[in-house]
FIDREN-468694 format. One record per residue: x negated, z negated, y of N, C-alpha, C in turn. Coordinates in steps of 0.1 Angstrom, whole numbers, padded with zeros to 4 digits, always signed. Layout:
N
XZYXZYXZY/...
//
This chain:
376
-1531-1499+0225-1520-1507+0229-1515-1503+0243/-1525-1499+0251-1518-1495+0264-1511-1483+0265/-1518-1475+0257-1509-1458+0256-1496-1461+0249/-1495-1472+0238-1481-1472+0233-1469-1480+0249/-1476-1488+0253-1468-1495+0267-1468-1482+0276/-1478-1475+0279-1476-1465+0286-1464-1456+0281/-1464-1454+0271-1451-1444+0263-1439-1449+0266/-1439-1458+0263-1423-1466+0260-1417-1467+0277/-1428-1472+0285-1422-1470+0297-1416-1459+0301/-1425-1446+0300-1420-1434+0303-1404-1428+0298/-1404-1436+0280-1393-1435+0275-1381-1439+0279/-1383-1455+0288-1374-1461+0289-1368-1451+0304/-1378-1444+0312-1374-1438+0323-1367-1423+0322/-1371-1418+0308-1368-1407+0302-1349-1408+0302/-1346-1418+0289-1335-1428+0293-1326-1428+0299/-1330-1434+0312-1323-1438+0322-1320-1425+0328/-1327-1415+0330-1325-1408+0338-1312-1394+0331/-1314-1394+0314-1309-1388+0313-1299-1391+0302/-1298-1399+0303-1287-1405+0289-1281-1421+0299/-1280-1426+0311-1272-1433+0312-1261-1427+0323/-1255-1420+0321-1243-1415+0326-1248-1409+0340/-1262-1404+0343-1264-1398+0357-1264-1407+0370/-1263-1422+0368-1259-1432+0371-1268-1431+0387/-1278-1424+0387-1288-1418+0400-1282-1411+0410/-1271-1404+0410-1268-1391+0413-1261-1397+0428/-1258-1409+0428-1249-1420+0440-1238-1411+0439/-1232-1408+0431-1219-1405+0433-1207-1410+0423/-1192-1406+0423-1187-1396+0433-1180-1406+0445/-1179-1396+0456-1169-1399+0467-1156-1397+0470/-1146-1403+0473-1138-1400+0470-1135-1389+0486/-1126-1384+0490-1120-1377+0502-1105-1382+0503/-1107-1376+0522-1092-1384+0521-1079-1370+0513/-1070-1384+0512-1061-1376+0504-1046-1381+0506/-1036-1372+0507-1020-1378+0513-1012-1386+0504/-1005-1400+0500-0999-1400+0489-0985-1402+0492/-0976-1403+0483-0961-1400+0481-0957-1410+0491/-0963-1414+0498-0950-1431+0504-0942-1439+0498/-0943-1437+0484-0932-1442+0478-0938-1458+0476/-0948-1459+0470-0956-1474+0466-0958-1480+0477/-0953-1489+0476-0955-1507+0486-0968-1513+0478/-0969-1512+0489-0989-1516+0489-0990-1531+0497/-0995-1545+0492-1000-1556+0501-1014-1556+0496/-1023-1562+0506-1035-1562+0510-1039-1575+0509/-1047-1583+0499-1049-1598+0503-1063-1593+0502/-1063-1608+0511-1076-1610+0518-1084-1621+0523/-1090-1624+0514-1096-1641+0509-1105-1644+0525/-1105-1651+0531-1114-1653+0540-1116-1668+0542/-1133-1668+0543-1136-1685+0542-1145-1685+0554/-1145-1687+0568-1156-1689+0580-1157-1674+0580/-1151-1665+0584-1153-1654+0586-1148-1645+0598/-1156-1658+0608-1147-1658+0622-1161-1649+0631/-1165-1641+0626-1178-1634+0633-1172-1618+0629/-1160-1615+0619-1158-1603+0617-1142-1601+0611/-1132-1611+0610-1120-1611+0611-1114-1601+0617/-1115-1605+0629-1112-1592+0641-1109-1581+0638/-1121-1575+0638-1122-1562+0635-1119-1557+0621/-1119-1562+0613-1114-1563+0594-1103-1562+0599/-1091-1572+0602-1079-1575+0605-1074-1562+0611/-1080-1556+0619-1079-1548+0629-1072-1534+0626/-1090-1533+0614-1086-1520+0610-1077-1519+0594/-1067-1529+0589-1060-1527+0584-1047-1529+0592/-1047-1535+0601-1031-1532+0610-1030-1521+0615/-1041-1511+0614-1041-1497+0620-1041-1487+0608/-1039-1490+0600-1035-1482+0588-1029-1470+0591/-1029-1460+0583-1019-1447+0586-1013-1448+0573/-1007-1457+0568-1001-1454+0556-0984-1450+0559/-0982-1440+0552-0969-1439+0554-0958-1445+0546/-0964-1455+0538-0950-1463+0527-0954-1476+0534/-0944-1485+0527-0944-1498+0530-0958-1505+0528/-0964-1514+0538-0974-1518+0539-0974-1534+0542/-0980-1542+0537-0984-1556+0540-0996-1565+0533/-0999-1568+0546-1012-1576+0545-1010-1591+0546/-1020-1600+0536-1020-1612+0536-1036-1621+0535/-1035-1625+0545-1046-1630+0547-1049-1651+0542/-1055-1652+0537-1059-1665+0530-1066-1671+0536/-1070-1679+0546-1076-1688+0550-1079-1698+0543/-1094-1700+0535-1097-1706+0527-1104-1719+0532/-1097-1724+0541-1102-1742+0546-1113-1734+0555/-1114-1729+0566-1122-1722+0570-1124-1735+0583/-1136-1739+0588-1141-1745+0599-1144-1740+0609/-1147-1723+0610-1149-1716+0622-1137-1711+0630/-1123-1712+0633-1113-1708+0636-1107-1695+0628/-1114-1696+0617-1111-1678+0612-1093-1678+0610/-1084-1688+0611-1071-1686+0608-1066-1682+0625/-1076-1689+0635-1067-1690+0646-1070-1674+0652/-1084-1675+0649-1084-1657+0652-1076-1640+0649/-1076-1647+0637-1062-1640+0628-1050-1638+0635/-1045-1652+0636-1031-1656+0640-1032-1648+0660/-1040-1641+0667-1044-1648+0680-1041-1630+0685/-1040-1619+0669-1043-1605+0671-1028-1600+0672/-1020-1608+0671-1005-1605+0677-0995-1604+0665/-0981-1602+0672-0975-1605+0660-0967-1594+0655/-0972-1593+0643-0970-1579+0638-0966-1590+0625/-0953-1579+0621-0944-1589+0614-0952-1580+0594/-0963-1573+0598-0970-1567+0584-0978-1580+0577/-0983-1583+0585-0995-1596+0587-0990-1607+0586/-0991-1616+0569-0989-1632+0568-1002-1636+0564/-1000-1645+0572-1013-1658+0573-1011-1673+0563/-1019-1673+0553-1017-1686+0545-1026-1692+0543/-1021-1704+0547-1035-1719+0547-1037-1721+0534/-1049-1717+0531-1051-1718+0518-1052-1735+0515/-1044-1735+0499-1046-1751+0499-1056-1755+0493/-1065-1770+0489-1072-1773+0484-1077-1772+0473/-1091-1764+0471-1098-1758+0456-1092-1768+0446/-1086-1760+0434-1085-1762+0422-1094-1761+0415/-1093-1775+0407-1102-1777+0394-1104-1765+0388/-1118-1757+0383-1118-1747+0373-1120-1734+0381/-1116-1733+0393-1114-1720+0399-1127-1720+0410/-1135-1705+0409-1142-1701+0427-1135-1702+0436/-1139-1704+0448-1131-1703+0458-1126-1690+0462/-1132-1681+0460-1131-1664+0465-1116-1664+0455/-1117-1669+0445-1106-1668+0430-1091-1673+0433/-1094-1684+0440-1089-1696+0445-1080-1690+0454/-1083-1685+0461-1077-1675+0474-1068-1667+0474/-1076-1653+0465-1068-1643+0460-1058-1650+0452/-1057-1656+0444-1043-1660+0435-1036-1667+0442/-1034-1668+0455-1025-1681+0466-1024-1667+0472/-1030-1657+0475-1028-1640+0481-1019-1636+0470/-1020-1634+0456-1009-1627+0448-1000-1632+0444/-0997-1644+0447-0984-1652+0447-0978-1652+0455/-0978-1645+0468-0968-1646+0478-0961-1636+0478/-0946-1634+0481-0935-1627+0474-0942-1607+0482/-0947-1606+0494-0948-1595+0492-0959-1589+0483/-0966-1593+0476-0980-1589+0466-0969-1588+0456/-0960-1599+0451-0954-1600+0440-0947-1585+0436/-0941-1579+0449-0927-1571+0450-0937-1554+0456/-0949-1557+0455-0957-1540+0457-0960-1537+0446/-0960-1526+0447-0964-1515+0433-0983-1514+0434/-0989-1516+0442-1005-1519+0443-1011-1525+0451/-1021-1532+0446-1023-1544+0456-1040-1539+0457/-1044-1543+0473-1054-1535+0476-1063-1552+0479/-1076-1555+0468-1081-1569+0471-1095-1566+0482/-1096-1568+0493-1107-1565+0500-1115-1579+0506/-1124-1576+0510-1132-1585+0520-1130-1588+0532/-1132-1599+0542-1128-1601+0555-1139-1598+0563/-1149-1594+0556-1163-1580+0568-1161-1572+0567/-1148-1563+0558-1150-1551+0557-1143-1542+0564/-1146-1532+0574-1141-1522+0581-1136-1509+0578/-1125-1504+0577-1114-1494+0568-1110-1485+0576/-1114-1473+0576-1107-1463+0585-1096-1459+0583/-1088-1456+0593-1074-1457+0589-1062-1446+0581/-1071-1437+0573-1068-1434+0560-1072-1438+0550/-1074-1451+0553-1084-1457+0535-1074-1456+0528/-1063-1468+0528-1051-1471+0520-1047-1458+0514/-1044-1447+0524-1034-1435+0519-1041-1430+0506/-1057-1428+0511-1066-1418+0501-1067-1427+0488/-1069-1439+0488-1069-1450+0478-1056-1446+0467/-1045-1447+0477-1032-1447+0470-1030-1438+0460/-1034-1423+0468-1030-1407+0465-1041-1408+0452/-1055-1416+0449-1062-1415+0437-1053-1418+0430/-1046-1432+0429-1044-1438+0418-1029-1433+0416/-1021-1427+0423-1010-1418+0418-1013-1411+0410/-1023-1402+0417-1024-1386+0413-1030-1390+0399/-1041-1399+0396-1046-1396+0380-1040-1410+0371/-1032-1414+0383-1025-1429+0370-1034-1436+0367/-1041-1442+0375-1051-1452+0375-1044-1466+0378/-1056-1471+0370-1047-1491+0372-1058-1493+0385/-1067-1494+0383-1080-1501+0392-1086-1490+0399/-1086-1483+0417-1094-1476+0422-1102-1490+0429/-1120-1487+0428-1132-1491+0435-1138-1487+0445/-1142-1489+0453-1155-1485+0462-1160-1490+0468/-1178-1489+0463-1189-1496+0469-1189-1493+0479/-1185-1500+0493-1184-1496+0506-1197-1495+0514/-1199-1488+0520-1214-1487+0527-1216-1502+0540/-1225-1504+0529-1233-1520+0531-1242-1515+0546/-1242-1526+0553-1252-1529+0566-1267-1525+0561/-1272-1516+0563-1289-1516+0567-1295-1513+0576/-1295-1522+0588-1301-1523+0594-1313-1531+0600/-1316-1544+0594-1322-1552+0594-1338-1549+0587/-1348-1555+0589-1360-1550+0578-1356-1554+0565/-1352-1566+0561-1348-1571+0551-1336-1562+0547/-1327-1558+0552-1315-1546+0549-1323-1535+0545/-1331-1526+0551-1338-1517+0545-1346-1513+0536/-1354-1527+0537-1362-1529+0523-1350-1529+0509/-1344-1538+0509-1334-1542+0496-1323-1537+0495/-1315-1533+0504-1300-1532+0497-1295-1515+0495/-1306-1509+0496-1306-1492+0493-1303-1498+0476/-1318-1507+0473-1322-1505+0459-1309-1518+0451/-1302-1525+0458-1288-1531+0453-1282-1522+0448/-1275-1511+0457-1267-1502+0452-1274-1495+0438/-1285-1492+0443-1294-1486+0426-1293-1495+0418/-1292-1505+0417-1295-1514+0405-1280-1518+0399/-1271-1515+0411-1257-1516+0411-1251-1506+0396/-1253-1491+0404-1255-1482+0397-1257-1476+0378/-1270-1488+0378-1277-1481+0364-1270-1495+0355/-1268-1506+0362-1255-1520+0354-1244-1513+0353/-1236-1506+0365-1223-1497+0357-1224-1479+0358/-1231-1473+0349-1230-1462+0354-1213-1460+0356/-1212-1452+0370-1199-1449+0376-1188-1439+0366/-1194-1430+0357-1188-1420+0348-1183-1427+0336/-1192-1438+0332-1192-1446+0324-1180-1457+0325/-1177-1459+0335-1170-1468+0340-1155-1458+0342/-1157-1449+0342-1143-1441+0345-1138-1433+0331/-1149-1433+0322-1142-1432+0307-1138-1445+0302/-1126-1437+0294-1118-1448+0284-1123-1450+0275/-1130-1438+0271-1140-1442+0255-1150-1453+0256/-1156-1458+0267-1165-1461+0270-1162-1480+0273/-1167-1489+0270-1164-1504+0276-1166-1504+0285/-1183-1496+0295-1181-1508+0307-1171-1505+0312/-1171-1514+0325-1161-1515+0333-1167-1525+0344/-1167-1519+0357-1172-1526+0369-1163-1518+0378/-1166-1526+0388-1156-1527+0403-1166-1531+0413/-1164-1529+0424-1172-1532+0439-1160-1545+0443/-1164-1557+0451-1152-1559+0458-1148-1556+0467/-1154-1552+0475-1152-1546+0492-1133-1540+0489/-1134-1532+0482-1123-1523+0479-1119-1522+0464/-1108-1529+0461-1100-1529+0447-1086-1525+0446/-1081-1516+0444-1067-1512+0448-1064-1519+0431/-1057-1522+0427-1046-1528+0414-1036-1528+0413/-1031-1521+0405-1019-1514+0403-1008-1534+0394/-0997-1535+0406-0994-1545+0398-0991-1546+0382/-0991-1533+0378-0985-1534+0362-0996-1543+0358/-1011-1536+0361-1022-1543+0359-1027-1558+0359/-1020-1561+0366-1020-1575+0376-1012-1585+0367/-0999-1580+0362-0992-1584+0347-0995-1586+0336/-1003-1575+0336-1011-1583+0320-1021-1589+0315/-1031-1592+0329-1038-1599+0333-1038-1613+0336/-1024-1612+0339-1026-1623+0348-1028-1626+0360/-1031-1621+0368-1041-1624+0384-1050-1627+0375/-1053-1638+0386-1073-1639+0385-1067-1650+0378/-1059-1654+0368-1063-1667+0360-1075-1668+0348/-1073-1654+0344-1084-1654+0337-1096-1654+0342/-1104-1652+0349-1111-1651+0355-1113-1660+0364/-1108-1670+0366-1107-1682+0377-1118-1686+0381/-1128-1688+0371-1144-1691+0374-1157-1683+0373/-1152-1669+0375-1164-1661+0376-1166-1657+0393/-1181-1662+0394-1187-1655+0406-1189-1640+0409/-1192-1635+0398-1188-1617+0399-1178-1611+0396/-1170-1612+0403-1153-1615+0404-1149-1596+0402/-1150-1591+0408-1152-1579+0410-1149-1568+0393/-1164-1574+0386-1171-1569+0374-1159-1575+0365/-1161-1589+0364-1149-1595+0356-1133-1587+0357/-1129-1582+0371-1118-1583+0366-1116-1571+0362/-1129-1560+0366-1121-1546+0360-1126-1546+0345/-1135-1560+0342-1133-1560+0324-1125-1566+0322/-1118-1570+0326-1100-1572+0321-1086-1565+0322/-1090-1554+0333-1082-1545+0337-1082-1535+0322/-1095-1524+0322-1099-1520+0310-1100-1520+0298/-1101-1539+0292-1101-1544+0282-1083-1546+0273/-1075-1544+0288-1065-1544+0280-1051-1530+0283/-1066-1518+0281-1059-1506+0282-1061-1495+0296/-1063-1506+0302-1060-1498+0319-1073-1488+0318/-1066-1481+0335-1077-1470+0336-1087-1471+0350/-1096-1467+0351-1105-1470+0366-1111-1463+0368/-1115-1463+0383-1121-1450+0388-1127-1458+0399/-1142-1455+0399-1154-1467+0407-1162-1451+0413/-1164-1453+0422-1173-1445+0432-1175-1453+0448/-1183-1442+0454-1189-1447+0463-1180-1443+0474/-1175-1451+0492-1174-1445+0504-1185-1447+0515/-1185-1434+0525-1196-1440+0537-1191-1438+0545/-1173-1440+0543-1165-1442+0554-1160-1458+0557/-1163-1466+0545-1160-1477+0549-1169-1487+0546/-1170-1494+0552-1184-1503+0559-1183-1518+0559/-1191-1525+0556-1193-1540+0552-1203-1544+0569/-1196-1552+0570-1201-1563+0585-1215-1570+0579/-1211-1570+0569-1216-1586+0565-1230-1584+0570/-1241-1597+0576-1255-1592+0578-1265-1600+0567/-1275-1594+0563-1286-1600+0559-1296-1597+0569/-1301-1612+0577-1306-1608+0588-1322-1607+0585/-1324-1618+0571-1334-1618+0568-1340-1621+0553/-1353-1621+0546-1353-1622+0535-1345-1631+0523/-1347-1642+0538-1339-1651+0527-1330-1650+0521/-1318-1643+0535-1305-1639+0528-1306-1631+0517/-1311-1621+0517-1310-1611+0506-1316-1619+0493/-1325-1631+0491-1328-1641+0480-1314-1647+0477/-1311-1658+0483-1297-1661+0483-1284-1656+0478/-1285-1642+0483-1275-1636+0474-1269-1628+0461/-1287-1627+0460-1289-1622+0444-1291-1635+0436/-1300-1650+0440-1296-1660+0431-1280-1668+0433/-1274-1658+0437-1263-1667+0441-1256-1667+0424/-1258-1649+0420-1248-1644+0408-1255-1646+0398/-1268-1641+0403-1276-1627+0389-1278-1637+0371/-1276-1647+0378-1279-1655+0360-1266-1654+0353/-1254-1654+0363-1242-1652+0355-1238-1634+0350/-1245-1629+0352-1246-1618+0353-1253-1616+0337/-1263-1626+0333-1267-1622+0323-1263-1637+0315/-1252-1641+0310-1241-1645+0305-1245-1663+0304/-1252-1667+0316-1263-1680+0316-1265-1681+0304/-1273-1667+0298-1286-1674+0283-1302-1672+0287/-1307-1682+0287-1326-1679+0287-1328-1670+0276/-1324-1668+0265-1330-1656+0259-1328-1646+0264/-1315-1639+0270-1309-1630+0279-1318-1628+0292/-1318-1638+0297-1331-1636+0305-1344-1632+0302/-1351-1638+0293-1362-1638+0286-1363-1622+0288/-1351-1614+0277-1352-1601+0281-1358-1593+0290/-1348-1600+0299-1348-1590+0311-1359-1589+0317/-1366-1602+0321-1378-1604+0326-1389-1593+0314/-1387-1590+0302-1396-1578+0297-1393-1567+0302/-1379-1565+0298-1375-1551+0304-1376-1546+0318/-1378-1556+0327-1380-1550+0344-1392-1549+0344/-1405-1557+0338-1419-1558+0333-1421-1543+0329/-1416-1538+0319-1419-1524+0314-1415-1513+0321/-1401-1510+0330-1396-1503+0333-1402-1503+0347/-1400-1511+0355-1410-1515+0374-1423-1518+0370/-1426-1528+0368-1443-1537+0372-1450-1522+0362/-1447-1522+0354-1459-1516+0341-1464-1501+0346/-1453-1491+0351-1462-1476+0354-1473-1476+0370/-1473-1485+0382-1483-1486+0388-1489-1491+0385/-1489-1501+0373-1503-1513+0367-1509-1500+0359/-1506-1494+0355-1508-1489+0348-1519-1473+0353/-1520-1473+0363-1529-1466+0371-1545-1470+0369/-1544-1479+0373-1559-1488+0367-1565-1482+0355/-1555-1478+0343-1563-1475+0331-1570-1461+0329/-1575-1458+0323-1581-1446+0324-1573-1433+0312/-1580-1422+0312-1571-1414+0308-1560-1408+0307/-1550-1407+0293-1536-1410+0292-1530-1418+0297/-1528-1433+0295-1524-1440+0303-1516-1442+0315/-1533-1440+0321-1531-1433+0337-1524-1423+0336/-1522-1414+0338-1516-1400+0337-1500-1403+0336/-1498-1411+0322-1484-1415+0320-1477-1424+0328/-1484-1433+0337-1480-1442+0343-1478-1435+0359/-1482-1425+0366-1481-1421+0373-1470-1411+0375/-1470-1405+0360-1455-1395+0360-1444-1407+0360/-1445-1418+0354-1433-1422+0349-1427-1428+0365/-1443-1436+0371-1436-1441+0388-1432-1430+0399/-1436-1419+0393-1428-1406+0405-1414-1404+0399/-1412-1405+0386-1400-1403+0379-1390-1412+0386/-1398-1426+0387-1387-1437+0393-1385-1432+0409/-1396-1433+0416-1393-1426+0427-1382-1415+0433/-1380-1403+0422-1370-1395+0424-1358-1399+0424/-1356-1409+0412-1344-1411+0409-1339-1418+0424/-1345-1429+0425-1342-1433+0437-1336-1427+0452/-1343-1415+0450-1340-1405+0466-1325-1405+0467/-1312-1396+0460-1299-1399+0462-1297-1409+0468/-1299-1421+0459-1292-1438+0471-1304-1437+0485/-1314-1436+0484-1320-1435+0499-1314-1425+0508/-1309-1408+0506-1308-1402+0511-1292-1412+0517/-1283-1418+0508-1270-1421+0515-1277-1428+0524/-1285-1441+0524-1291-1448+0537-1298-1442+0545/-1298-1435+0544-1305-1427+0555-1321-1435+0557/-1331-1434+0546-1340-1441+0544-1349-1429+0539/-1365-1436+0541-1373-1429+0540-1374-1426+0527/-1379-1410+0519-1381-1409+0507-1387-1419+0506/-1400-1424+0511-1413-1429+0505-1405-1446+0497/-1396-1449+0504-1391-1460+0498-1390-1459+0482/-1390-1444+0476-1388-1443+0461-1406-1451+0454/-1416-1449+0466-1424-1455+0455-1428-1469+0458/-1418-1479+0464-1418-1492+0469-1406-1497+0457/-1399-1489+0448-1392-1496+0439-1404-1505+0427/-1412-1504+0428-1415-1515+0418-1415-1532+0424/-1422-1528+0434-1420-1541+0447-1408-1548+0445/-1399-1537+0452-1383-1540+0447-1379-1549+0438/-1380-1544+0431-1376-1544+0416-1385-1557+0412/-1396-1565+0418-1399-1573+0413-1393-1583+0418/-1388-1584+0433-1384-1595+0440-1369-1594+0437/-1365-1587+0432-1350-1588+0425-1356-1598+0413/-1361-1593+0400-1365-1601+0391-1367-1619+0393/-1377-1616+0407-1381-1634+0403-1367-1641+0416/-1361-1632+0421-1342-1637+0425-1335-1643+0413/-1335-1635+0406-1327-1638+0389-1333-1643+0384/-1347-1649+0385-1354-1664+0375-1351-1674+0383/-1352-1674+0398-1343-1683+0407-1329-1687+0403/-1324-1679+0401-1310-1679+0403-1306-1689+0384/-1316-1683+0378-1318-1694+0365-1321-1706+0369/-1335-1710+0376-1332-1725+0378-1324-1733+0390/-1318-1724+0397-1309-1732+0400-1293-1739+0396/-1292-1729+0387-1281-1730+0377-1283-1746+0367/-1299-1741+0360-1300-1752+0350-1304-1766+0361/-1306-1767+0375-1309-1777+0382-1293-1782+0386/-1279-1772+0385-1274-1779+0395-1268-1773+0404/-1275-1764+0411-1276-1754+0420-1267-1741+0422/-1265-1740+0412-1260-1726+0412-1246-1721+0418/-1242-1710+0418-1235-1706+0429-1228-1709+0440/-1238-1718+0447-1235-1717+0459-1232-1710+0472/-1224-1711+0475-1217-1703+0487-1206-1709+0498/-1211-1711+0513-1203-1717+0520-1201-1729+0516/-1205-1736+0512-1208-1752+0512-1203-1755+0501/-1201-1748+0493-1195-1752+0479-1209-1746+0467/-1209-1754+0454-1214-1750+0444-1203-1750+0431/-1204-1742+0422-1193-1739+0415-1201-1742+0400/-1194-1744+0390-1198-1749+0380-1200-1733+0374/-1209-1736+0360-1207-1721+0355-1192-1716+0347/-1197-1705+0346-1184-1699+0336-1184-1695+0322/-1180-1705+0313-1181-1701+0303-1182-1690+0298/-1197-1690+0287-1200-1679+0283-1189-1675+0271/-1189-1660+0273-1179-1659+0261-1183-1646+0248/
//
């Protein structure tokens, strides 16, 4: 029995490594690139208490080098920390509207909530691509252009990018190398950029959307109540034809901090049960499959012979894979043989993130909890 669990694991890493789209490889990136000027580009920009990194977000899209028409709209989502007044405080630049977001609607996230009071204002309406970002995220001032010049040049509805997340915290270094990994092998990126192919995922940091896309969609109505807002919409984008192109930058950068474990608990039970479509059999799963694939090839050292043998190729196998996303963090190899660890405290995040759902609990964020989203 143990050499057949020993096997299967190795298979499963066999697998992964070489039949899910290369999904290890942490790529591609995009480079900067010039586009026509022709496309009117607006920028919305959901912000709820985001008065610690506004500024600078704000900042570095008023410094844009875009050479076509550009506008940004920022959403002030009932925010209590001054995050509108800080906004409003960075001068007046007639690119930059400020809208008091009105009171959450029945049915909708807040993040959701936001963006659609952002794509309803007449400059989002009247651009040819609308760029949905975060109010921690910092944009060098070719992002827009190179964003733009993608989705011209290959006729894309939806350009992505996982923007390079904060690690510098212990809690940052332990976990969010192995986020992006985990990120990864949920959408392989190749995968996500074929049309033969369903998935379809998105980062939110950086969503450029081409309005045609936005049209047949709807904005976020469909989508009104999903917390992985992101994943959802480029399965809507996709699902009704569009095209997308998801890769990585480590030119543009997320504020946001996890200063400590907790946070990084918190914000994997924030999603991860909607993620697996809130079913306990779905979970059930998973909780085997992370069992076999993490926990099982170092338990599996203990046994003697084959076993052993196979359980030790399979956890260096995992180890390597890992190195690309460590080498972008600039993290130690050795972190490749701490993915089971990993990988387990992600796990019991996502049985958290189950019972707080079925308590009540679940997605919480910023003083609000949101009901689930219908499984479909």
């Amino acid at each position: 029995m143990i050499t057949i669990l020993s096997a299967l694991s190795l298979a499963a890493w066999l697998y992964l490594l070489l039949f899910r789209g290369y999904f290890w490889r942490s790529g591609p990136e995009l480079q900067p690139a010039k586009p026509s000027g022709r496309s009117k580009v607006a920028v919305v920009v959901p912000a709820r208490d985001e008065a610690a990194s506004i500024c600078e977000s704000l900042t570095s899209l008023l410094t844009q080098e875009y050479p076509g028409n550009l506008s940004i709209i920022l959403v002030d989502d009932n925010s209590t920390d001054g995050t509108g007044r800080i906004a409003a405080s960075l001068g007046n630049d007639n690119r930059l509207t400020i809208v008091n977001g009105a009171p959450l609607a029945p049915g909708w996230s807040g993040k959701l909530w936001a963006v659609q009071q952002g794509l309803d204002q007449p400059q989002a309406q009247a651009a040819n691509y609308v760029l949905l970002t975060d109010a921690d995220i910092v944009h060098p001032r070719d992002h827009i252009s190179t964003l733009v010049a993608k989705a011209e040049t290959d006729r894309l509805d939806l350009v992505s990018e996982m923007v390079h997340l904060r690690c510098e915290t212990v809690a940052e270094r332990a976990f969010i190398p192995a986020f992006v990994f985990f990120f990864q092998m949920l959408y392989p990126f190749s995968w996500v950029a074929n049309p033969r192919r369903r998935t379809a995922g998105a980062a939110g940091g950086t969503m450029l959307v081409s309005r045609a896309a936005l049209a047949r969609i709807g904005g976020a109505s469909q989508i009104r109540n999903r917390l992985i807002d992101d994943c959802a919409l480029a399965k809507q984008v996709k699902s009704t034809g569009g095209t997308i192109w998801l890769g990585h930058t480590s030119r543009t950068r997320s504020l946001r901090v996890y200063s400590n474990f907790a946070d990084i608990w918190n914000m994997i039970a924030r999603t991860a049960y909607e993620q697996l479509n809130y079913s306990p059999l779905v979970l059930a799963g998973c909780v085997l499959a992370m069992a076999l694939v993490y926990s099982a090839p170092p338990l599996l050292l203990f046994a003697r012979g084959l076993p052993g043998g196979l359980g030790l190729i399979t956890w260096l196998l995992m180890a390597i894979s890992f190195q690309p996303t460590l080498r972008r963090y600039r993290r130690s190899p050795l972190w490749g043989l701490a993915l089971p660890a990993i990988g387990a405290f992600y796990l019991c995040a996502t049985v958290a993130s189950a019972v707080r759902h079925h308590t009540g609990r679940g997605g919480g964020w910023k003083n609000r909890v949101y009901p689930p989203a219908s499984a479909e």
